[in-house]
Structures are given as structure tokens and as C-alpha cells.
SEMIMI-866189 format. One record per atom (N, C-alpha, C): residue in three letters; x, y negated, z. Coordinates in steps of 0.2 Angstrom, whole numbers, padded with zeros to 4 digits, always signed. Atoms other than C-alpha are relative to their C-alpha. Layout:
BEGIN
alaXYZ;...
This chain:
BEGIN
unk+0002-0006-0004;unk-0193-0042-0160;unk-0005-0001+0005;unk+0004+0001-0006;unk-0208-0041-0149;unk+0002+0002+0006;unk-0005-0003-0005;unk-0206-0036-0133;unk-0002+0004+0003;unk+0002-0010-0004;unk-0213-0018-0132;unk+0006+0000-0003;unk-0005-0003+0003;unk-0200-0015-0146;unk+0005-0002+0004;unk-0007+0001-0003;unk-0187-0023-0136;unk+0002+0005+0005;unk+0000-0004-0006;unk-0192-0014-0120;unk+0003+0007-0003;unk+0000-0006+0001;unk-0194+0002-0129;unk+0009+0002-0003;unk-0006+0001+0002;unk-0175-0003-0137;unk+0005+0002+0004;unk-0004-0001-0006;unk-0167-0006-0121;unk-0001+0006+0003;unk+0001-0006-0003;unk-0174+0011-0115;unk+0004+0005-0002;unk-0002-0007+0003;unk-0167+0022-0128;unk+0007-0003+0002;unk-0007+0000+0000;unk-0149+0011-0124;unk+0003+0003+0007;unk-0001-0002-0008;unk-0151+0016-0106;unk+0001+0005+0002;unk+0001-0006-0001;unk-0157+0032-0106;unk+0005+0006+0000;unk-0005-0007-0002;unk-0143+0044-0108;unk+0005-0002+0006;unk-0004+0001-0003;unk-0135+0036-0096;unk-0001+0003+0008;unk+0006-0003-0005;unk-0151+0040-0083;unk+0001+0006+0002;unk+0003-0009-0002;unk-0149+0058-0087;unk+0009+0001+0004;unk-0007-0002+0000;unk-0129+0058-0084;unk+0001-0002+0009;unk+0000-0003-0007;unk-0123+0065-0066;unk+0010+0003-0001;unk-0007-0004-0002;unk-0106+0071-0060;unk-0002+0006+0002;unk+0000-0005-0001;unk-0107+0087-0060;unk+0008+0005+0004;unk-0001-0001-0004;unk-0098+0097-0047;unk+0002+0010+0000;unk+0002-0006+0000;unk-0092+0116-0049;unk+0007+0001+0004;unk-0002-0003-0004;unk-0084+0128-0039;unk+0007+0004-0006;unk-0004-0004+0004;unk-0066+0135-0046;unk+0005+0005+0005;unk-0007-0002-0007;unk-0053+0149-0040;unk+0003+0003-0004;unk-0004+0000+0005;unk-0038+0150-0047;unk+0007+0006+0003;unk-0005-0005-0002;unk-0020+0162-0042;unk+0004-0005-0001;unk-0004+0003-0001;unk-0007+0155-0036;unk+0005+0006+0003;unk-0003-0004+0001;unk+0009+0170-0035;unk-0004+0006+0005;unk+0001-0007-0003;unk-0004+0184-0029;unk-0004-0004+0006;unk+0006+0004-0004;unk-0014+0169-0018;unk-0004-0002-0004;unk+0008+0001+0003;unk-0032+0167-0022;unk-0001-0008+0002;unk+0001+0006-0002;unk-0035+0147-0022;unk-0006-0002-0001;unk+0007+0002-0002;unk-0053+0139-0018;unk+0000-0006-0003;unk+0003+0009+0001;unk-0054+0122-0026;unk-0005-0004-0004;unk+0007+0004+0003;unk-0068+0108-0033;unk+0003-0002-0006;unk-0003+0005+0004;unk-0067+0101-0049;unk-0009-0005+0000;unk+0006+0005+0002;unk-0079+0086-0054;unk+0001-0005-0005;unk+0000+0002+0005;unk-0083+0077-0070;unk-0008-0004-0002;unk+0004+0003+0004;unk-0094+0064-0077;unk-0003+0005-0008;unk+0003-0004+0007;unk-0106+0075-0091;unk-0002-0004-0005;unk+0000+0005+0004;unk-0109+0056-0099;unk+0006-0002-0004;unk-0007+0003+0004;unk-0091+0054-0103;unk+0001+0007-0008;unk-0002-0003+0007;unk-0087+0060-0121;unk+0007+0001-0003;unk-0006-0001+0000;unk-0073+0068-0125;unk+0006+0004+0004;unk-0005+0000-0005;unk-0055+0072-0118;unk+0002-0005+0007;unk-0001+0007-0004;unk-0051+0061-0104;unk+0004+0001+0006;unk-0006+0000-0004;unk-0036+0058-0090;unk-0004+0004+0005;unk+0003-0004-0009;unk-0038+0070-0073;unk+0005-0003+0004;unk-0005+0002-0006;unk-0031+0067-0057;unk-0001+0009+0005;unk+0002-0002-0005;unk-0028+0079-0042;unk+0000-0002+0007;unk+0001+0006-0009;unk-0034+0074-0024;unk+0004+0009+0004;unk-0002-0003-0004;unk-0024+0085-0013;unk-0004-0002+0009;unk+0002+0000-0007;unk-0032+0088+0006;unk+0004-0003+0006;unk-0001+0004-0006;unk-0029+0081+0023;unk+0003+0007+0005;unk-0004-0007-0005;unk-0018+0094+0035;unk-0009+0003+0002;unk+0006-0002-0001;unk-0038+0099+0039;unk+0000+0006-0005;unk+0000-0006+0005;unk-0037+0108+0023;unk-0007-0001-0005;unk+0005+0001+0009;unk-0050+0109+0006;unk-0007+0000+0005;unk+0008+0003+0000;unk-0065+0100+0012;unk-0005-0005-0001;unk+0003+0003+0003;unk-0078+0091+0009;unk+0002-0009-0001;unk-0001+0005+0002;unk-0070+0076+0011;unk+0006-0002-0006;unk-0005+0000+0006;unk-0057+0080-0001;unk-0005+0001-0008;unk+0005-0002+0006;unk-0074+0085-0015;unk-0002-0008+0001;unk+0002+0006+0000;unk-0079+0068-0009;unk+0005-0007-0005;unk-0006+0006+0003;unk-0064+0058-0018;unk-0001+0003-0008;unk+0001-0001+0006;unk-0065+0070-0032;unk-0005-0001-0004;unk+0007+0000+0005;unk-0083+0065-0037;unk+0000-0007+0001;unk-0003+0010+0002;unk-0077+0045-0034;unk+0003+0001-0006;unk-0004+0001+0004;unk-0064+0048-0047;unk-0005+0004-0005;unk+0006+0001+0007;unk-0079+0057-0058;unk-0002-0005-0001;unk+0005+0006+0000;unk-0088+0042-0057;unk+0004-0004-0002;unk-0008+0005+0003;unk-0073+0032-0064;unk+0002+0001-0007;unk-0002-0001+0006;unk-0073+0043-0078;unk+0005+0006+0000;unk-0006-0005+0002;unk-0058+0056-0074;unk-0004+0006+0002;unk-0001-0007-0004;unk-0057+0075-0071;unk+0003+0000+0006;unk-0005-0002-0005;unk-0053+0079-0054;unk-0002+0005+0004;unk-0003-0009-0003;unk-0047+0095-0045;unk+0002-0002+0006;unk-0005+0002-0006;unk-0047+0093-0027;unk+0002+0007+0002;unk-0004-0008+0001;unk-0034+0108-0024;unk-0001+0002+0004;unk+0001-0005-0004;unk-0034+0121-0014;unk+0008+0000+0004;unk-0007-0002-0002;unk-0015+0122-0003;unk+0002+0006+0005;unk-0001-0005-0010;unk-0019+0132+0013;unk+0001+0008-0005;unk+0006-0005+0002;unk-0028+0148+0001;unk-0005+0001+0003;unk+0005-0004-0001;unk-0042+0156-0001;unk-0005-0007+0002;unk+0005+0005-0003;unk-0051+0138+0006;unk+0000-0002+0007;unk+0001+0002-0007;unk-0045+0138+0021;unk+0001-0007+0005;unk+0001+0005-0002;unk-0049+0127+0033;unk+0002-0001+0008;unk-0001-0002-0004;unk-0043+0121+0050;unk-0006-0005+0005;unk+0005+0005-0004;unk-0054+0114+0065;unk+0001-0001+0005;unk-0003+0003-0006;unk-0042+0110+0078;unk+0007-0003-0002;unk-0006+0004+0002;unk-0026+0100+0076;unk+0005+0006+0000;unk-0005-0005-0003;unk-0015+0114+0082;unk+0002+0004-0006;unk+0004-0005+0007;unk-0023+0126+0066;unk+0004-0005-0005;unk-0002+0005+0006;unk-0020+0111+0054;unk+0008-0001+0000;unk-0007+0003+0000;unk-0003+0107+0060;unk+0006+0006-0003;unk-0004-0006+0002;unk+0002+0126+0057;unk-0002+0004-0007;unk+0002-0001+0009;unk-0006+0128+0039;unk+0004-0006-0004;unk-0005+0004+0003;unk+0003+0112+0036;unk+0007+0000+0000;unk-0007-0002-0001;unk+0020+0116+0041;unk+0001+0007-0003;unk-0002-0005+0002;unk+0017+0134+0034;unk+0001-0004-0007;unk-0003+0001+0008;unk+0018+0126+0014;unk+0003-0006+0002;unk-0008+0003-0002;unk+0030+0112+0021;unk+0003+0002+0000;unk-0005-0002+0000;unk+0042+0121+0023;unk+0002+0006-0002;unk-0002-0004+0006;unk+0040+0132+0009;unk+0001-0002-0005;unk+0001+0004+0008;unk+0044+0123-0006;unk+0000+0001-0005;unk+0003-0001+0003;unk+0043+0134-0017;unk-0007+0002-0001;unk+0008-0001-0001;unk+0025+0141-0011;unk-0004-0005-0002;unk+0002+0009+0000;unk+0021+0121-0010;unk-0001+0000-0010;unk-0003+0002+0008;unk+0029+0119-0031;unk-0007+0007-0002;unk+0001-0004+0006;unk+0021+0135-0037;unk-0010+0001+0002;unk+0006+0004+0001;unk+0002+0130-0029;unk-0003-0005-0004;unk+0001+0009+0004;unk+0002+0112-0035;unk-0001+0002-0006;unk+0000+0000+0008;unk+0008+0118-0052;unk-0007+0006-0003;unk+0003-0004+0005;unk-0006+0132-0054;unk-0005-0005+0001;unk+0004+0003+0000;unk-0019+0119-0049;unk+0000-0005-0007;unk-0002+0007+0006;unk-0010+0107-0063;unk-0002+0005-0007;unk+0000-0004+0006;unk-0011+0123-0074;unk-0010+0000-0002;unk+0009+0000+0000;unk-0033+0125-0070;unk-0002-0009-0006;unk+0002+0007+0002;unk-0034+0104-0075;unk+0001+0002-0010;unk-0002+0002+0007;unk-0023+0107-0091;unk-0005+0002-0006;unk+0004-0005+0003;unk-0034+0121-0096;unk-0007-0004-0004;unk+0003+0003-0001;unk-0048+0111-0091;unk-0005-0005-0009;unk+0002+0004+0006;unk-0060+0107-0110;unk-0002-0010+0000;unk+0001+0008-0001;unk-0063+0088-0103;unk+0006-0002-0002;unk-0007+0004-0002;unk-0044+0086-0101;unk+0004-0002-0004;unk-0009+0003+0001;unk-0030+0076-0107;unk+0005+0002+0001;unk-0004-0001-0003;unk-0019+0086-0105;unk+0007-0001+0002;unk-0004+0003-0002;unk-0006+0075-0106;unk+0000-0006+0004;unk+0003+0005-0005;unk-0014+0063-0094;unk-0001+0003+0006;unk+0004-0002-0006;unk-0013+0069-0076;unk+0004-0006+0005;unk-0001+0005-0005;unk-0009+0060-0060;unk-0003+0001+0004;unk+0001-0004-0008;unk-0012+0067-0041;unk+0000-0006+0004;unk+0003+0002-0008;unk-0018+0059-0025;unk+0000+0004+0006;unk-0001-0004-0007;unk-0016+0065-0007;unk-0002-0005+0006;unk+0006+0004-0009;unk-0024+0059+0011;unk+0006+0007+0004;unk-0005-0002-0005;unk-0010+0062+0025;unk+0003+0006-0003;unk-0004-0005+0001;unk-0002+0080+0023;unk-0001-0001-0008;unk+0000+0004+0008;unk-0008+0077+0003;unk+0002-0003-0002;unk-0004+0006+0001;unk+0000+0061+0003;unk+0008+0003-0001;unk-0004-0003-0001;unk+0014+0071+0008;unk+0004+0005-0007;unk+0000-0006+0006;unk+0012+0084-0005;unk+0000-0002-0005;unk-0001+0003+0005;unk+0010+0074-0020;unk+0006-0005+0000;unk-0006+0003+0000;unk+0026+0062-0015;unk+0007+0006-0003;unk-0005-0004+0001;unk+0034+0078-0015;unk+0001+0003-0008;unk-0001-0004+0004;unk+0029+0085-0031;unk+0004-0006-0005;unk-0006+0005+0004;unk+0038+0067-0038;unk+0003+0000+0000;unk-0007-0003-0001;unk+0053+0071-0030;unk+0000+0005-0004;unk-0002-0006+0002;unk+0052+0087-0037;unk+0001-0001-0010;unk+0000+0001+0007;unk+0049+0079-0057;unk-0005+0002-0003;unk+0008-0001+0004;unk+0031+0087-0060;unk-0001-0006-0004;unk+0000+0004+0010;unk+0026+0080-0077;unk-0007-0005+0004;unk+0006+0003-0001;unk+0013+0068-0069;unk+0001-0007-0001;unk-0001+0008+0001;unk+0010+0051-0073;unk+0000-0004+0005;unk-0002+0004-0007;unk+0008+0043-0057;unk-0003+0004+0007;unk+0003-0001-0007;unk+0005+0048-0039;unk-0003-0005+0006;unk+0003+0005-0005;unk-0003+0039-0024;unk-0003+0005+0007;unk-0003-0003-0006;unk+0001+0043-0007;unk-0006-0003+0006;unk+0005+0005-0005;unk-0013+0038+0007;unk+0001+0004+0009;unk-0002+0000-0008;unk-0008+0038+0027;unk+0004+0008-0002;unk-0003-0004+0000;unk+0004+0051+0020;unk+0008+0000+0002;unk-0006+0000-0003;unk+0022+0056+0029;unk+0004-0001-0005;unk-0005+0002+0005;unk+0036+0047+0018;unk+0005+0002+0001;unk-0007-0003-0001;unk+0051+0057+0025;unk+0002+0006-0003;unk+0001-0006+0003;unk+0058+0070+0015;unk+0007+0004+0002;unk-0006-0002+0000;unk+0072+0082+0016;unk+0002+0001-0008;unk-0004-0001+0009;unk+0076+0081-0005;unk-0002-0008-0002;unk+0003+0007+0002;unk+0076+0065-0007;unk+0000-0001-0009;unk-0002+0002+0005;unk+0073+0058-0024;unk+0005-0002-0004;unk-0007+0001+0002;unk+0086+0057-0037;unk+0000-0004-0007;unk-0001+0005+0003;unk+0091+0044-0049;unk-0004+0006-0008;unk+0003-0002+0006;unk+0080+0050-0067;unk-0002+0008+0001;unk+0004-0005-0001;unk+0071+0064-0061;unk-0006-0001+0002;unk+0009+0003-0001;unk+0053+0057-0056;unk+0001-0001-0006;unk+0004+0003+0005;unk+0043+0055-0069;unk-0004-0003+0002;unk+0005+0003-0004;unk+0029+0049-0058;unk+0001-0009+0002;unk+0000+0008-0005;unk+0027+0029-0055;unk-0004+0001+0007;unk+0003+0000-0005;unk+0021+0029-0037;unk-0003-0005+0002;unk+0003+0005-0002;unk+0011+0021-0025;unk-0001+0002+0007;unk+0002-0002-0007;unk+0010+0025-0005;unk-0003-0009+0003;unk+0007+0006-0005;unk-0004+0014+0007;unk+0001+0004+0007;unk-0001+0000-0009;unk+0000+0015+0026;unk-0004-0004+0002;unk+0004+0005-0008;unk-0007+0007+0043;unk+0006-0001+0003;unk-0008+0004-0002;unk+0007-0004+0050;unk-0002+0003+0009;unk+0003-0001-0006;unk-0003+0001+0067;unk+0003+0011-0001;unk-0001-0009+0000;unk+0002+0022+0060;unk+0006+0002+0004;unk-0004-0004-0005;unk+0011+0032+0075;unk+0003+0004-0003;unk-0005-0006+0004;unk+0015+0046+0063;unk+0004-0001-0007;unk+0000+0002+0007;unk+0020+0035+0048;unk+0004-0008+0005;unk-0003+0005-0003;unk+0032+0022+0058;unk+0002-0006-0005;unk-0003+0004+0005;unk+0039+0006+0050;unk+0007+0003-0001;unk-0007-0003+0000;unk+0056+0013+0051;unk+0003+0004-0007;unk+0000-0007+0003;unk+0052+0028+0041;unk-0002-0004-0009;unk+0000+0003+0005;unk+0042+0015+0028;unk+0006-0002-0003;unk-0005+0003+0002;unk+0059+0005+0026;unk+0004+0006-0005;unk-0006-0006+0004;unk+0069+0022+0021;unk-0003+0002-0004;unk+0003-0001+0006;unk+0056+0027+0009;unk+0000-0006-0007;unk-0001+0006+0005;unk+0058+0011+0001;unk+0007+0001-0003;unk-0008+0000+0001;unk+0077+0013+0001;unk+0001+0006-0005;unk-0002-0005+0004;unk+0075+0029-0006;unk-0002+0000-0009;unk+0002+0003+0008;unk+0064+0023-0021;unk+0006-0004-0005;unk-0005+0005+0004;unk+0075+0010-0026;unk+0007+0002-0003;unk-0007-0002+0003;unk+0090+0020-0028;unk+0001+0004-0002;unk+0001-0005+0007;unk+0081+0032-0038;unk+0000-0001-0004;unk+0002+0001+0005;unk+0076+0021-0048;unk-0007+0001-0004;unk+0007-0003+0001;unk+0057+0025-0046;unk-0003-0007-0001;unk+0005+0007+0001;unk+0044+0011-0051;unk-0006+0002+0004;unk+0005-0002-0007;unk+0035+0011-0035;unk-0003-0006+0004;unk+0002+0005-0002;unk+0026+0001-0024;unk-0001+0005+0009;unk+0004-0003-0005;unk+0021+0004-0004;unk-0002-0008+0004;unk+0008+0004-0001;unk+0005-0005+0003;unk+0001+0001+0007;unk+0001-0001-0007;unk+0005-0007+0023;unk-0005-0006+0003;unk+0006+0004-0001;unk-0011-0013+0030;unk+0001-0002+0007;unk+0000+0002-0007;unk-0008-0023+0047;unk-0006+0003+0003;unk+0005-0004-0005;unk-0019-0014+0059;unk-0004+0005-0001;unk+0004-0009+0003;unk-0024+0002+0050;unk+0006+0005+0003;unk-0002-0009-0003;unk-0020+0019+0059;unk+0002+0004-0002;unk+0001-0006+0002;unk-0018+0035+0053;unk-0005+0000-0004;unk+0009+0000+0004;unk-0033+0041+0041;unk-0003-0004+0001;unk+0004+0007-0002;unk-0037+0024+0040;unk-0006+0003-0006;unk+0002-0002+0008;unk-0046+0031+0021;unk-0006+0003+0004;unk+0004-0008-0005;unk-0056+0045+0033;unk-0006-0006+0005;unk+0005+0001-0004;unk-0074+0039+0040;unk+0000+0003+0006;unk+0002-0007-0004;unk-0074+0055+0050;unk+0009-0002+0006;unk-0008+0000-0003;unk-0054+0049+0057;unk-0003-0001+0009;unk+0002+0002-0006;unk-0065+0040+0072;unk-0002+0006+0004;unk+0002-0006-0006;unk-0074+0056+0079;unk+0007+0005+0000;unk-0008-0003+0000;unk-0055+0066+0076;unk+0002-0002+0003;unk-0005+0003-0004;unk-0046+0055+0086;unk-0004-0001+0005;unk+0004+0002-0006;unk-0060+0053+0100;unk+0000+0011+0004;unk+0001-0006-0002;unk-0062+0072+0100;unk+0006+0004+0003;unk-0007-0003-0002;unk-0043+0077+0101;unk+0006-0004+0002;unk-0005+0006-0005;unk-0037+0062+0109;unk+0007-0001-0006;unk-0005+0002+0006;unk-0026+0058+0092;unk-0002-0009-0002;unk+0002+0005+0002;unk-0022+0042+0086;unk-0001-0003-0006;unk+0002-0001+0005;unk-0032+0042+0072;unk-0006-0006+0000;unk+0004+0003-0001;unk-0043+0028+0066;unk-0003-0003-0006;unk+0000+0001+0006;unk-0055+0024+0051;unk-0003-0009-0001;unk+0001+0008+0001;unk-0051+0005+0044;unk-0005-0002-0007;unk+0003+0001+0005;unk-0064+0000+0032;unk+0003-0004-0005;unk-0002+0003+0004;unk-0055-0015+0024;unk+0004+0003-0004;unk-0006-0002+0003;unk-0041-0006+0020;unk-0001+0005-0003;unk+0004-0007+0004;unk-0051+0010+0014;unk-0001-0003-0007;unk+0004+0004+0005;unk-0059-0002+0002;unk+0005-0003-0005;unk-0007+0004+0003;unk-0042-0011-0003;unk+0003+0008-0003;unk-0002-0005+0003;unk-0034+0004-0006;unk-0003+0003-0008;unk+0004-0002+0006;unk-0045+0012-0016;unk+0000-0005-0008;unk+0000+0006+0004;unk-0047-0004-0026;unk+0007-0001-0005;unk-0008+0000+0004;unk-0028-0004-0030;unk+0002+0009-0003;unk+0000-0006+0003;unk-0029+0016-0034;unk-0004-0002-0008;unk+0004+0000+0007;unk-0041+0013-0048;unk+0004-0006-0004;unk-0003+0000+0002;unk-0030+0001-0053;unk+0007+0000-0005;unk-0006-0002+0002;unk-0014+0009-0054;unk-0002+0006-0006;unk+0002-0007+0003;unk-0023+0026-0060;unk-0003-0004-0010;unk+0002+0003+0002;unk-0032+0014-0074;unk+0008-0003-0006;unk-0004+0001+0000;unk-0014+0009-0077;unk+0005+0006-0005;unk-0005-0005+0002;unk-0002+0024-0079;unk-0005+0005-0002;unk+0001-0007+0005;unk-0016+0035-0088;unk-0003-0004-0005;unk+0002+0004+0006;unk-0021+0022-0100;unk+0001+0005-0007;
């Protein structure tokens, strides 16, 4: 083969690849008489069915850093629905706001179960999807929230928890997860103590979960969160973004996810 055909070869093998983009759309779903706000994203290169994940938000609420995770995880290959928990998209922009949007579905747990499950219902739906392949993610209160839907038995292949609070009041019960898990702390987290890691550990083990938890020596809070630096300087929070272990994490996400949606 000369070496225009070759060139002209290699271009045709490239080329669909050139034109293929994560595509990015706006969805809004019901959740019992709530109007829900969330992103889905999807490689338009990928053929076929293919595993989803959802990225649950950060006590901040459905922002653009939670659509920033979900078009990493397109770019991987999966569908992903970063959800909506507050409604309607709400969002907060003082800790105060955040901490009382997150305590409002905390401490609702069916409001919490019957959000999660309509977003889980949008994915199934979803023509890209597997719908026997899913598997959720969370960033702090999200970490929170997906732990829980574990605890609770949602049909999910695995979850992974990042700078997310491990203390529950239902703790897990021996063959009720379905979920293999995976939580990633900062050994340096104020709101994520070591104490607290140990009991989440102890509670796994005597559910009988197949788990893992990652603690990064000198990571913070929202160590995952570029934006954690200006939060924690602007609300005097100790919040801080560790790049190593942003990196590390991630790194071990893709291969659990890779894993349990095989």
C-alpha cells in the first residue's frame, strides 16, 4: 500500500471518531408531585446499550460541577444522570442554605428513596441503557446519599462515596445490599473523622458488604472539588481541593465501575 492509500486508510479509521462528542441534554423528571432538574451525558460514538451510573451532588445542590463528573463518566463510555435531590434544580450559595436543603432530604427517607428511585427510573428508561447495569456516585452529601440508597437495597451494582458522611442511623443489615461499595475520605476531614471511618468499616463487615474504604493522608473535605479552595477561604470552612488524591480516586473509581458493570 502506498502511502496516500495508507494515509487516506487511517483517516477513514479515525474519522468517526473525530466527529463523536459527549453529548449533554437537559432532563426533568417527577419525583411524588416534585418537578426534578437533572443532566444526563452520553458518548454519541458508543454503540449500543451500555452500563449508567448516577453522580448525586454536593450539599451545594445540582451544579455544574456535578454535569462535570457526568460527562467524565460519558467520556468512559457510560450514561450518566447527574440527579436532581433538592427539586426543581435547586441550588444553594451559602453553607447555611446547603446545610438546610441537605438536612431537608436527610432526614426524610422516604422523600430521599422515592427521588433517587425516579432518577434510577429516567436512566432505565434511558435508549442507551443497560438497564440492568447501573451504579451511583456521590461528592459529600451525595456520598451520603448513594451509601444510603445501599443500605436501603437499591438494585445497584456498586456505589462509591467521595468525602461523603459514613454515619447512618439504619445501619446495614446482613444480605440486604446489593451494592459492592467503595468510600474515599481525607484522613485530614473534620466532618468525616477517623472514629466515624472505623464504625463504617465495622458496619460493613457485619453486613457482610464487599467494600473497601480509601483514606487519603492529608486530604480534606471536597478534596475531589477544584472550587473546595475558594468555599473554604470564602466561608472560613475547612474545606480543601487535594489534587493527588482527586486523581487517585478517580483512577480507582474507573476501576471499580469497570468492575461491577462489566
Amino acid at each position: 500500500m502506498n502511502k496516500l492509500l495508507f494515509s487516506l486508510a487511517l483517516l477513514c479509521l479515525i474519522a468517526p471518531s473525530a466527529h463523536a462528542a459527549v453529548q449533554g441534554e437537559e432532563v426533568s423528571y417527577s419525583a411524588n408531585g416534585t418537578t426534578m432538574k437533572g443532566y444526563i451525558a452520553y458518548d454519541d460514538a458508543v454503540k449500543g446499550k451500555r452500563p449508567a451510573v448516577l453522580v448525586v451532588h454536593e450539599w451545594w445542590g445540582h451544579n455544574d460541577y456535578a454535569r462535570k463528573r457526568a460527562n467524565m463518566l460519558a467520556e468512559l463510555g457510560y450514561v450518566a444522570l447527574a440527579v436532581d435531590m433538592y427539586g426543581d434544580g435547586k441550588q444553594a450559595q451559602h453553607p447555611d442554605d446547603a446545610g438546610k436543603f441537605a438536612t431537608e432530604v436527610s432526614k426524610n427517607k422516604p422523600m430521599a428513596k422515592a427521588r433517587f428511585e425516579a432518577a434510577m427510573k429516567v436512566l432505565r428508561k434511558n435508549p442507551h441503557v443497560d438497564s440492568h447495569k447501573l451504579a451511583a456516585v456521590g461528592y459529600c452529601f451525595g456520598g451520603s446519599v448513594v451509601l444510603n440508597m445501599a443500605r436501603a437495597g437499591e438494585d445497584l451494582k456498586g456505589v462509591a462515596s467521595f468525602h461523603g458522611g459514613l454515619s447512618t442511623d439504619a445501619p446495614a443489615e446482613a444480605g440486604k445490599v446489593k451494592a459492592q461499595v467503595r468510600s474515599f475520605t481525607g484522613a485530614d476531614d473534620k466532618m468525616i473523622p477517623a472514629a466515624q471511618v472505623e464504625a463504617f468499616k465495622q458496619e460493613m463487615e457485619k453486613a457482610g458488604v464487599k467494600y473497601q474504604a480509601v483514606v487519603y493522608p492529608g486530604a480534606m473535605h471536597s478534596f475531589t472539588n477544584p472550587a473546595a479552595d475558594e468555599y473554604g477561604k470564602k466561608f472560613n470552612m475547612p474545606l480543601a481541593y487535594n489534587a493527588e488524591a482527586d486523581k487517585d480516586s478517580w483512577a480507582q473509581l474507573q476501576v471499580f465501575l469497570a468492575d461491577v458493570l462489566k
